[in-house]
mmCIF file of the N, C-alpha and C atoms, coordinates in Angstrom:
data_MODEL
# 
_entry.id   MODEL 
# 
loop_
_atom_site.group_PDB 
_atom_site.id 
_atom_site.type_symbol 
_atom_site.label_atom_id 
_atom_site.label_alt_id 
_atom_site.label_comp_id 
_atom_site.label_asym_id 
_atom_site.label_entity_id 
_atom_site.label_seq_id 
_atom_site.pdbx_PDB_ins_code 
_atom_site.Cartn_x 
_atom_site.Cartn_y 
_atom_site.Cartn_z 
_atom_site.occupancy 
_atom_site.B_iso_or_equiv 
_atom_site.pdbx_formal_charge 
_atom_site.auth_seq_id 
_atom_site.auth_comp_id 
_atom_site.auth_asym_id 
_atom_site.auth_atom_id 
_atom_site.pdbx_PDB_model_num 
ATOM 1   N N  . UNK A 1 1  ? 2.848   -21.866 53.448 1.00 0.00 ? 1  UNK A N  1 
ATOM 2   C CA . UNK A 1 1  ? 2.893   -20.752 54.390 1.00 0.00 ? 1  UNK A CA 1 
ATOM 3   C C  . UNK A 1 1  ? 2.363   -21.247 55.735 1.00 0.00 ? 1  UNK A C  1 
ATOM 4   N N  . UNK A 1 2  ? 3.048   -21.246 56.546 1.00 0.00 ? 2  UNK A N  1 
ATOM 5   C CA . UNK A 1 2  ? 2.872   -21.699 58.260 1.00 0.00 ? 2  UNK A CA 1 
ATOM 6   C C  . UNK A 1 2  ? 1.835   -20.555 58.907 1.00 0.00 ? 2  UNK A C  1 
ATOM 7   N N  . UNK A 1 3  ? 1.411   -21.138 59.686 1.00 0.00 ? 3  UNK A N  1 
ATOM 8   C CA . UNK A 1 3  ? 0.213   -19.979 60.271 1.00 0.00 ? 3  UNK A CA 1 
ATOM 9   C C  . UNK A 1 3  ? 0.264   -19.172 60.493 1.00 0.00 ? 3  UNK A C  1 
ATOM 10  N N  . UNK A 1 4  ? 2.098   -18.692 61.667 1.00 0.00 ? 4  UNK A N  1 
ATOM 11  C CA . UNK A 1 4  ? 2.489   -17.347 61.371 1.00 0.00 ? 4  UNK A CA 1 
ATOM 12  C C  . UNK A 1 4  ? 3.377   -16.320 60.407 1.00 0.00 ? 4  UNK A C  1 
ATOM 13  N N  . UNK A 1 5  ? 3.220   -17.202 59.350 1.00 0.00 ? 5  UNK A N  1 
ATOM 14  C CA . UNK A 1 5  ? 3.616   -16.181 58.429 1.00 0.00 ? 5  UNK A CA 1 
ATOM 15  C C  . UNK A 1 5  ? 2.100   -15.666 57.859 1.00 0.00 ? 5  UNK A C  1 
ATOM 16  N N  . UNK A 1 6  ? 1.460   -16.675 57.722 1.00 0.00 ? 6  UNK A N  1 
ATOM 17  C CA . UNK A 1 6  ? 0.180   -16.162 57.525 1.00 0.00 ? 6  UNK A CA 1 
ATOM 18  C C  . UNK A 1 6  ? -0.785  -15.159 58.033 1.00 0.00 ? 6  UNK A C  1 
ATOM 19  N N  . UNK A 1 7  ? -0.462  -14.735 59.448 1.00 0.00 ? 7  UNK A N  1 
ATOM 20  C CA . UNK A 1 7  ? -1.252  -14.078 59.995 1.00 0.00 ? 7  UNK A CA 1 
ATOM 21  C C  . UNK A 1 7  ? -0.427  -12.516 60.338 1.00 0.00 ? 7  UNK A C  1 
ATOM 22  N N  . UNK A 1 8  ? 0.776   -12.671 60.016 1.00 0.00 ? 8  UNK A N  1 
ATOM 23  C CA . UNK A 1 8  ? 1.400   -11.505 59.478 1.00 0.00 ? 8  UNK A CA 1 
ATOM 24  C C  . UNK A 1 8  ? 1.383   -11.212 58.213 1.00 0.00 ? 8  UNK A C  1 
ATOM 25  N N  . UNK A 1 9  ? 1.199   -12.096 57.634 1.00 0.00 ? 9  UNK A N  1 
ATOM 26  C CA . UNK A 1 9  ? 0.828   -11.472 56.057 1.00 0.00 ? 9  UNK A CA 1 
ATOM 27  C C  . UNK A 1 9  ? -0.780  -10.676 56.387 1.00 0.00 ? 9  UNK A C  1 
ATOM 28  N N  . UNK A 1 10 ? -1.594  -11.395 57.091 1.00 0.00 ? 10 UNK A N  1 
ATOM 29  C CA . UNK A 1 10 ? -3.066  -11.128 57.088 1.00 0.00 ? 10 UNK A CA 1 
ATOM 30  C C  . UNK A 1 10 ? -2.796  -9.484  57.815 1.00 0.00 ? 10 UNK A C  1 
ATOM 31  N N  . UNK A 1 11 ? -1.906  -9.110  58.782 1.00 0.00 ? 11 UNK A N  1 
ATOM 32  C CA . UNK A 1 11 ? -1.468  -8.141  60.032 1.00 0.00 ? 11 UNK A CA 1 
ATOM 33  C C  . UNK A 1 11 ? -1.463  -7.127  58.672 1.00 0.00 ? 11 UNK A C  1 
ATOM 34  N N  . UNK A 1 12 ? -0.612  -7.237  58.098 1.00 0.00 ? 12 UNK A N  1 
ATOM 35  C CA . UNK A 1 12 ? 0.274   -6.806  56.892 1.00 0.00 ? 12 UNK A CA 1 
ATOM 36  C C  . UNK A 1 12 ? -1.076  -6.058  55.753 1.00 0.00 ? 12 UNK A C  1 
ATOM 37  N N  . UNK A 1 13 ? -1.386  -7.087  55.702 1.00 0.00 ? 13 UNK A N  1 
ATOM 38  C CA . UNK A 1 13 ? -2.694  -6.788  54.985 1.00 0.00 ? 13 UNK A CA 1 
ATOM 39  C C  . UNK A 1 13 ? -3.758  -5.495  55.195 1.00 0.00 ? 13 UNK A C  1 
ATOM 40  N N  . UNK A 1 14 ? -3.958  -6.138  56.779 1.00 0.00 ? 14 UNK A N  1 
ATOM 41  C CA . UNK A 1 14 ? -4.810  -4.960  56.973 1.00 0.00 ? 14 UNK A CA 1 
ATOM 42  C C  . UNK A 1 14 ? -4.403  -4.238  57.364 1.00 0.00 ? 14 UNK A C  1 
ATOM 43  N N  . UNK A 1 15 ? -3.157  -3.595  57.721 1.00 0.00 ? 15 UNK A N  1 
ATOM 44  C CA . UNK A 1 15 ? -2.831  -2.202  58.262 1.00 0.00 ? 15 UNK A CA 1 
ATOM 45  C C  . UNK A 1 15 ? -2.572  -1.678  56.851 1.00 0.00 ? 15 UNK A C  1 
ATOM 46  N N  . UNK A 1 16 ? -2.245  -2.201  55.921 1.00 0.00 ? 16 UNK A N  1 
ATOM 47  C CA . UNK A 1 16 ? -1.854  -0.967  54.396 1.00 0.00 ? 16 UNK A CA 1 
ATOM 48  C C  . UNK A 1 16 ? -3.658  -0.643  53.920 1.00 0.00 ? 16 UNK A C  1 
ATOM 49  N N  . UNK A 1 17 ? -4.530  -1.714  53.973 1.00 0.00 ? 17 UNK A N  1 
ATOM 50  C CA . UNK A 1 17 ? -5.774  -1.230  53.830 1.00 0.00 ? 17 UNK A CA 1 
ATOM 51  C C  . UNK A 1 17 ? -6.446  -0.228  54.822 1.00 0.00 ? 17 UNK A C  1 
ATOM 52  N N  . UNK A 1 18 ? -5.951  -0.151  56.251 1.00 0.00 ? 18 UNK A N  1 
ATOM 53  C CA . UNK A 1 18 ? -6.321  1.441   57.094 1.00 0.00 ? 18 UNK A CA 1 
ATOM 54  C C  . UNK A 1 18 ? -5.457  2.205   56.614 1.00 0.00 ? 18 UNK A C  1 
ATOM 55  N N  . UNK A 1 19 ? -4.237  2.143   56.308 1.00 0.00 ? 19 UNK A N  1 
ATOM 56  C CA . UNK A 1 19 ? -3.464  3.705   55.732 1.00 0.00 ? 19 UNK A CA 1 
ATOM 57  C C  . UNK A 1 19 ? -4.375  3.555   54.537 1.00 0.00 ? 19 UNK A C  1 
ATOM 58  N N  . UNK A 1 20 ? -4.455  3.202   53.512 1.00 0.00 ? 20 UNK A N  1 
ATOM 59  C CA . UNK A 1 20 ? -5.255  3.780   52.281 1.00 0.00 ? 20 UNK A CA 1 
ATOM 60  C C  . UNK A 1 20 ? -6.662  4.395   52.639 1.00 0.00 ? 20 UNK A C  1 
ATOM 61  N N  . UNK A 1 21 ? -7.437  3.477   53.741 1.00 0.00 ? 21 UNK A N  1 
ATOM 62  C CA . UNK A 1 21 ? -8.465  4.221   54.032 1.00 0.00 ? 21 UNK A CA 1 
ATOM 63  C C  . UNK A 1 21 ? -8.438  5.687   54.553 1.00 0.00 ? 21 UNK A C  1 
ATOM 64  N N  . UNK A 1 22 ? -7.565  5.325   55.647 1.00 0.00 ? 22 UNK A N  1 
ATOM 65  C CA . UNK A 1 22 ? -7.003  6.790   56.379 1.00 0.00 ? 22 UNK A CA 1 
ATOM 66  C C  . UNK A 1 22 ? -6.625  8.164   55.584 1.00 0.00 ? 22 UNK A C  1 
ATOM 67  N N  . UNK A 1 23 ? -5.815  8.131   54.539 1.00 0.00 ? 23 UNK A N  1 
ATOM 68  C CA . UNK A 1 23 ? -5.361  8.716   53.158 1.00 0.00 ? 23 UNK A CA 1 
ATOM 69  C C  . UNK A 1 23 ? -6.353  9.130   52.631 1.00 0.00 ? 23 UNK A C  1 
ATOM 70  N N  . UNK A 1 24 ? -7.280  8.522   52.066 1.00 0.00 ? 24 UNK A N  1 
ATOM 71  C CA . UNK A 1 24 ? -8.914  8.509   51.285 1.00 0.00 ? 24 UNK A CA 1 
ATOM 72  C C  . UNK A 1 24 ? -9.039  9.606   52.473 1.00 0.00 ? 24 UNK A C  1 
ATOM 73  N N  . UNK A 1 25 ? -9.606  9.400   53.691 1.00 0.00 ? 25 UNK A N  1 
ATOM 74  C CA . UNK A 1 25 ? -10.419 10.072  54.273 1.00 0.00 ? 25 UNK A CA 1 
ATOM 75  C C  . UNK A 1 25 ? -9.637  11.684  54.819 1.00 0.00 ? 25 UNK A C  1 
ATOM 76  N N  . UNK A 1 26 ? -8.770  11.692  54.595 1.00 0.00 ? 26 UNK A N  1 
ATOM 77  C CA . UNK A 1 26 ? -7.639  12.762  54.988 1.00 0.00 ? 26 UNK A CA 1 
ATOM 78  C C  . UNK A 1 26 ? -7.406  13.470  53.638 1.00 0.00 ? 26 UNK A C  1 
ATOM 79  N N  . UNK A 1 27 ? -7.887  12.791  52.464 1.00 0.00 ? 27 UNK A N  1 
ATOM 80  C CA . UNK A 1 27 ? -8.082  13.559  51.365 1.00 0.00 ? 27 UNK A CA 1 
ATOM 81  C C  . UNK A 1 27 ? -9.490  14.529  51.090 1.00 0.00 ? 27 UNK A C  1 
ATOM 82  N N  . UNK A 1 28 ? -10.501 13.391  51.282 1.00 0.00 ? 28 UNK A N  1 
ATOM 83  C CA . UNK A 1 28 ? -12.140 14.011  51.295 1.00 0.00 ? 28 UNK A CA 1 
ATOM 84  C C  . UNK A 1 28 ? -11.848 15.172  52.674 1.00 0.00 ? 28 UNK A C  1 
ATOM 85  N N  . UNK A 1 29 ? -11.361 15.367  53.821 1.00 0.00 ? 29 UNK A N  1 
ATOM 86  C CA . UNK A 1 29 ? -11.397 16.249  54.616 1.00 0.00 ? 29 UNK A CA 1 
ATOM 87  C C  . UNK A 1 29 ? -10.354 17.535  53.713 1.00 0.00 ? 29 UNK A C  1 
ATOM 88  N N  . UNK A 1 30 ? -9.519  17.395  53.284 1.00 0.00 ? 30 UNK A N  1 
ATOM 89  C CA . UNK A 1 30 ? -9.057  18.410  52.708 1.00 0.00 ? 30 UNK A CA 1 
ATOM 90  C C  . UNK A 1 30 ? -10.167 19.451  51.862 1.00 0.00 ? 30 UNK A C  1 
ATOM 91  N N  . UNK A 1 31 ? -10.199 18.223  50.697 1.00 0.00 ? 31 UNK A N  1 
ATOM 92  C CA . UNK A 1 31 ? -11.139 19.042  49.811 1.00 0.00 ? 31 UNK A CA 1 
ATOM 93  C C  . UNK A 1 31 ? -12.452 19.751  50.386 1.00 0.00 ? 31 UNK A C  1 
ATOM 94  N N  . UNK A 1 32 ? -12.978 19.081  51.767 1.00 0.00 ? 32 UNK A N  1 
ATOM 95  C CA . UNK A 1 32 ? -13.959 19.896  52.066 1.00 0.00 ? 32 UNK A CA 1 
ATOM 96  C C  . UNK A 1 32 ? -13.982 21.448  52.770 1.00 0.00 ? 32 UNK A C  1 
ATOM 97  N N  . UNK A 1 33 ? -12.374 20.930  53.423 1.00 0.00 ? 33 UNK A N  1 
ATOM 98  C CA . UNK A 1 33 ? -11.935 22.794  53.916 1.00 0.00 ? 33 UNK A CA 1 
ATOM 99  C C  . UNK A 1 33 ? -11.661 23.440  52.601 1.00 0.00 ? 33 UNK A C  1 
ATOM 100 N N  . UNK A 1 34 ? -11.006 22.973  51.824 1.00 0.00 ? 34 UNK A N  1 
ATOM 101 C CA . UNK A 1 34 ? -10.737 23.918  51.073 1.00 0.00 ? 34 UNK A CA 1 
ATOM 102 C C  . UNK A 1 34 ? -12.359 24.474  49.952 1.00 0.00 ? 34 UNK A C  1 
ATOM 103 N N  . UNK A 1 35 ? -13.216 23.462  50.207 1.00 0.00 ? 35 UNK A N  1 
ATOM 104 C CA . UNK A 1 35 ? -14.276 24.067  49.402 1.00 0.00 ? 35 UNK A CA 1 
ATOM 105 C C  . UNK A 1 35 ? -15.061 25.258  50.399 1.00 0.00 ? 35 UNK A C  1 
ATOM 106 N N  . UNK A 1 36 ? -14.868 24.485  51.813 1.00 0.00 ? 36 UNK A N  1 
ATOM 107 C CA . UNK A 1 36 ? -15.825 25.604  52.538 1.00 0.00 ? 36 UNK A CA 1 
ATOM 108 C C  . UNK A 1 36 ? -14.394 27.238  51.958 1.00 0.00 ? 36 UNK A C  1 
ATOM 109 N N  . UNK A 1 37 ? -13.464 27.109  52.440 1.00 0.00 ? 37 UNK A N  1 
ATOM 110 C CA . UNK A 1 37 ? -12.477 28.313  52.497 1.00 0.00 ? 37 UNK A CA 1 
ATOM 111 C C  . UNK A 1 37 ? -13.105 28.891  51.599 1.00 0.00 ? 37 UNK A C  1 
ATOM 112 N N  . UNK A 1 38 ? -12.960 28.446  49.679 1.00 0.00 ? 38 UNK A N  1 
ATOM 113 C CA . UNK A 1 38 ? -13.745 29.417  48.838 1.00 0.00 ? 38 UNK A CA 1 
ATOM 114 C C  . UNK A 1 38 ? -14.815 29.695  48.949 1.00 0.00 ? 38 UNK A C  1 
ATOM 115 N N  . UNK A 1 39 ? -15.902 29.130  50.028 1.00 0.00 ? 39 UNK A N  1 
ATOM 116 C CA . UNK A 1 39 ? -17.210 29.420  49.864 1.00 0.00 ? 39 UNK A CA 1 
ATOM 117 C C  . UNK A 1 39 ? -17.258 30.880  50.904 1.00 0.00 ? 39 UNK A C  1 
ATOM 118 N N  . UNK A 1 40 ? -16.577 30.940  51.703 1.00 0.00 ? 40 UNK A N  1 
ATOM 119 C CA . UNK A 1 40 ? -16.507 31.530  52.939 1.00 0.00 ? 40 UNK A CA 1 
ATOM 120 C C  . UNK A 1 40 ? -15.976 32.907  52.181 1.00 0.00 ? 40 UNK A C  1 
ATOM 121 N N  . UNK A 1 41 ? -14.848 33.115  51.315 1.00 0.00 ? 41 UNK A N  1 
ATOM 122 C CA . UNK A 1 41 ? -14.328 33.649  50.476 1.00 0.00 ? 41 UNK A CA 1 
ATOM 123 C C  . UNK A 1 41 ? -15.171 34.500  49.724 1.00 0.00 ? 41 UNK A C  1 
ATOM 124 N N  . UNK A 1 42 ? -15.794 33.162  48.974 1.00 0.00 ? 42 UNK A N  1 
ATOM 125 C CA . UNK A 1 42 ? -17.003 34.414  48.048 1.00 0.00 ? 42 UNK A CA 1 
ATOM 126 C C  . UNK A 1 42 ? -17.844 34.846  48.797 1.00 0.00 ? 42 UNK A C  1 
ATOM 127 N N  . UNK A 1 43 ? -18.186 34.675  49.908 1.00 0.00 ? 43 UNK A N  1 
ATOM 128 C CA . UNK A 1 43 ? -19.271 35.218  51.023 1.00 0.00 ? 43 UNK A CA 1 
ATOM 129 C C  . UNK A 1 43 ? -18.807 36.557  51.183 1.00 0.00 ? 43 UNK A C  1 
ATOM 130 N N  . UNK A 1 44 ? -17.565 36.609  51.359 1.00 0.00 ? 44 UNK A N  1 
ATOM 131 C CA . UNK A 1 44 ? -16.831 37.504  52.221 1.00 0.00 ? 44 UNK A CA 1 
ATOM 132 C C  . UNK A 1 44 ? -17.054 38.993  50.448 1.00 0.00 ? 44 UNK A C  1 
ATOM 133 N N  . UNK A 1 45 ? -16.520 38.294  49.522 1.00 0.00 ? 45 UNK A N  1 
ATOM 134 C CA . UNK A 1 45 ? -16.462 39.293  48.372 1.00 0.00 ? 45 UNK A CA 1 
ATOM 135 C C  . UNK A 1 45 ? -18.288 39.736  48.009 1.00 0.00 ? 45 UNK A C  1 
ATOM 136 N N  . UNK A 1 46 ? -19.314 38.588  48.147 1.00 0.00 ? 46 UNK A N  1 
ATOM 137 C CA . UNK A 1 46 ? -20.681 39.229  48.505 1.00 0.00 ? 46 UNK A CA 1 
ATOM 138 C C  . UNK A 1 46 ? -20.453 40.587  49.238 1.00 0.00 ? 46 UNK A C  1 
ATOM 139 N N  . UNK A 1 47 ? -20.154 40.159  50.569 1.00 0.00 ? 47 UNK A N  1 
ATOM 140 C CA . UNK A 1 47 ? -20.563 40.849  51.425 1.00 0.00 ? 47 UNK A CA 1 
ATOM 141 C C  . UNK A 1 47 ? -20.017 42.368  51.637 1.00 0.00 ? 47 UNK A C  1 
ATOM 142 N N  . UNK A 1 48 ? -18.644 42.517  50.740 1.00 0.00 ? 48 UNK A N  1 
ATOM 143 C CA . UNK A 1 48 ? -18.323 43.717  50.669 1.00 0.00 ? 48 UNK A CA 1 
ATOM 144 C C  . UNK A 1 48 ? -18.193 44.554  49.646 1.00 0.00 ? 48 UNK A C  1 
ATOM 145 N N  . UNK A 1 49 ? -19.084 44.102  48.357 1.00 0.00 ? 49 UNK A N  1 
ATOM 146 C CA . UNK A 1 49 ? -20.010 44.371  47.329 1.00 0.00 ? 49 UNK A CA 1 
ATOM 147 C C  . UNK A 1 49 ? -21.269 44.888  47.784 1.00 0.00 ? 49 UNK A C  1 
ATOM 148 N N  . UNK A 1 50 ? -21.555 44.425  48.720 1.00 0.00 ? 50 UNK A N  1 
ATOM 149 C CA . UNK A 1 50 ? -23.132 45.253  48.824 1.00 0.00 ? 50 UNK A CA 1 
ATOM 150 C C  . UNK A 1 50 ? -23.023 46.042  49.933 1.00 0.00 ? 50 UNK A C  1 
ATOM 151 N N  . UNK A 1 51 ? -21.690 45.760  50.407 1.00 0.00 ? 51 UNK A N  1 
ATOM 152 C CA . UNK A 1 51 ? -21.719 47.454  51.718 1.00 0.00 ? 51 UNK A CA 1 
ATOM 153 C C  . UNK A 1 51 ? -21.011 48.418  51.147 1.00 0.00 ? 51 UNK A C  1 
ATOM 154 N N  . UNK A 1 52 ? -20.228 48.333  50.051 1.00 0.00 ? 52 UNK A N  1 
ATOM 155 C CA . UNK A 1 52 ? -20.085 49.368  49.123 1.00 0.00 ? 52 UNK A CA 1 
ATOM 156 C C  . UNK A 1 52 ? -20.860 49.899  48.012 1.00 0.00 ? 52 UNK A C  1 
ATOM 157 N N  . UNK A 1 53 ? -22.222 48.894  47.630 1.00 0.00 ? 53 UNK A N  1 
ATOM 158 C CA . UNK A 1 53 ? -23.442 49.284  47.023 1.00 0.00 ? 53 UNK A CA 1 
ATOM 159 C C  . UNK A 1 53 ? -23.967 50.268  48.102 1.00 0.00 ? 53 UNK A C  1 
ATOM 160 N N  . UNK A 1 54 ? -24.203 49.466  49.533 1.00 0.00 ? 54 UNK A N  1 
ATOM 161 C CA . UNK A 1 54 ? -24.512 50.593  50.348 1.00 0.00 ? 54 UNK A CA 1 
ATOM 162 C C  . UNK A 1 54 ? -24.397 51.731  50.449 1.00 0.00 ? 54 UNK A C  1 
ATOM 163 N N  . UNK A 1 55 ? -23.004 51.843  50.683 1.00 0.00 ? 55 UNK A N  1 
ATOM 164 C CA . UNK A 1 55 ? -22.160 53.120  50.496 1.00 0.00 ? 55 UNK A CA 1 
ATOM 165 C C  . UNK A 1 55 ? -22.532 54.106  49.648 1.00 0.00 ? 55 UNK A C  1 
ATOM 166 N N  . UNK A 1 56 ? -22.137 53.620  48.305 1.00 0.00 ? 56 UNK A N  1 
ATOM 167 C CA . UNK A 1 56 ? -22.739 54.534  47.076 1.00 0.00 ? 56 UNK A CA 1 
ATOM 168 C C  . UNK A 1 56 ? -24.365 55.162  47.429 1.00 0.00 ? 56 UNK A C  1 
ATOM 169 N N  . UNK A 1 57 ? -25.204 54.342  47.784 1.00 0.00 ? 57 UNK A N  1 
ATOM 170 C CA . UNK A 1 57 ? -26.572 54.614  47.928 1.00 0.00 ? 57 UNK A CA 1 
ATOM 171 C C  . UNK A 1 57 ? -26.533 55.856  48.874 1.00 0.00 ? 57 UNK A C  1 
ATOM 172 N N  . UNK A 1 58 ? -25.781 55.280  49.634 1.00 0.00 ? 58 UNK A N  1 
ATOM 173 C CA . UNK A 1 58 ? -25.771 56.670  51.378 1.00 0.00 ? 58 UNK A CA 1 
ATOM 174 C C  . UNK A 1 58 ? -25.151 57.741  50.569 1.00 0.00 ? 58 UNK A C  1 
ATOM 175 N N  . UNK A 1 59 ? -24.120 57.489  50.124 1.00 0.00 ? 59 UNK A N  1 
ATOM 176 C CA . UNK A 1 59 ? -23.447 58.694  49.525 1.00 0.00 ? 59 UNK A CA 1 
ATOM 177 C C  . UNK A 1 59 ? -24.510 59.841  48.172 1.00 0.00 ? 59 UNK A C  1 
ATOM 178 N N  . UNK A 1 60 ? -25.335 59.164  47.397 1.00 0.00 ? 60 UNK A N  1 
ATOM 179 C CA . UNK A 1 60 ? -26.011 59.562  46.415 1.00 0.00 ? 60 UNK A CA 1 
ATOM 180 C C  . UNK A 1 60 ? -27.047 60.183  47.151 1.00 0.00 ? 60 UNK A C  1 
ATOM 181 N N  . UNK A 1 61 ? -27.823 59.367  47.842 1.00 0.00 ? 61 UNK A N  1 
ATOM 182 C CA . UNK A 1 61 ? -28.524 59.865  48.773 1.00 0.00 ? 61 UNK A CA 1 
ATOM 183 C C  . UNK A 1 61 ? -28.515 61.357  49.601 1.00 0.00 ? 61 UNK A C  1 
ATOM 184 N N  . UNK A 1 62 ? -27.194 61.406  49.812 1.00 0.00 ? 62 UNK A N  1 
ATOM 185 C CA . UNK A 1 62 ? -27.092 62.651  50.764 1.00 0.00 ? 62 UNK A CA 1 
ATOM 186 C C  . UNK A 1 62 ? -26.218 63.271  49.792 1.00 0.00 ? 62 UNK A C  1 
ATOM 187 N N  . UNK A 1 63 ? -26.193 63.603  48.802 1.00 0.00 ? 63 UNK A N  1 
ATOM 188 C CA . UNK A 1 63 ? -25.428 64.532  47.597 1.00 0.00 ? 63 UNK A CA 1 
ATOM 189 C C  . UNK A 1 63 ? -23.588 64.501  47.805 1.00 0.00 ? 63 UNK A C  1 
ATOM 190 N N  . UNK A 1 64 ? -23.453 63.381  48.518 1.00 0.00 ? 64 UNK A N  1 
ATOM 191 C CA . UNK A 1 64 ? -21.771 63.190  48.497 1.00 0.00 ? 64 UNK A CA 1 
ATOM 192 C C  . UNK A 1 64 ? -21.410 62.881  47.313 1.00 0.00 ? 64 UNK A C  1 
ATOM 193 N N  . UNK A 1 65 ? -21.790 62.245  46.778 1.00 0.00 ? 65 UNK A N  1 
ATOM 194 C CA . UNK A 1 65 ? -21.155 61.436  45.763 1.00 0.00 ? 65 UNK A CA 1 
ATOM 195 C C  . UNK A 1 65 ? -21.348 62.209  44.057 1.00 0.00 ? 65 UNK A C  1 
ATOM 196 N N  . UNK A 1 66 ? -21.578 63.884  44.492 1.00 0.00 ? 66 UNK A N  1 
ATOM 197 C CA . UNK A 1 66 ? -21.249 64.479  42.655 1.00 0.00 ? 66 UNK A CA 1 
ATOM 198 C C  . UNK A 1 66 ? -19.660 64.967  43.159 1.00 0.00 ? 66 UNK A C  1 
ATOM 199 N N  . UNK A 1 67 ? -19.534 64.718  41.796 1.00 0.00 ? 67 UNK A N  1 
ATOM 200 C CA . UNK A 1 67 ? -18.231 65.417  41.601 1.00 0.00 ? 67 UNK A CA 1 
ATOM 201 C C  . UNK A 1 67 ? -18.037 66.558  40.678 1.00 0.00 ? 67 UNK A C  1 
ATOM 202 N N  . UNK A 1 68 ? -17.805 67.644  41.591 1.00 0.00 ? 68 UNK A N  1 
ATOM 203 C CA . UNK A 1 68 ? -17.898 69.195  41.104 1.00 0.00 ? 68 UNK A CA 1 
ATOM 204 C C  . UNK A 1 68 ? -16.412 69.819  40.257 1.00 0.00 ? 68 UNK A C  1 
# 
């Protein structure tokens, strides 16, 4: 192998090792939106669980909530 086949093989080399890196790291960024999305998600189902606990409370509280 002559020097420049060699140093296109070497060219060769390292650009498929930055796409795999690149790939890797474009994968770990996925999974981390998509973990925040569900986290953000169940925040969101918290959060409108306890303003409808609220609710009920306000409502019991002020005699809304029998049913006659």
């Amino acid at each position: 192998m002559d020097s420049t086949n060699k140093m296109s093989y070497n060219a060769g080399q390292a650009q498929g090792q930055a796409q795999e890196k690149a790939g890797s790291m474009m994968e770990k960024a996925s999974n981390a939106a998509q973990s925040a999305k569900e986290s953000i998600q169940e925040a969101g189902q918290q959060m409108m669980a306890k303003a409808q606990d609220a609710a009920d409370a306000v409502k019991d509280a002020t005699g809304m909530n029998k049913s006659n």
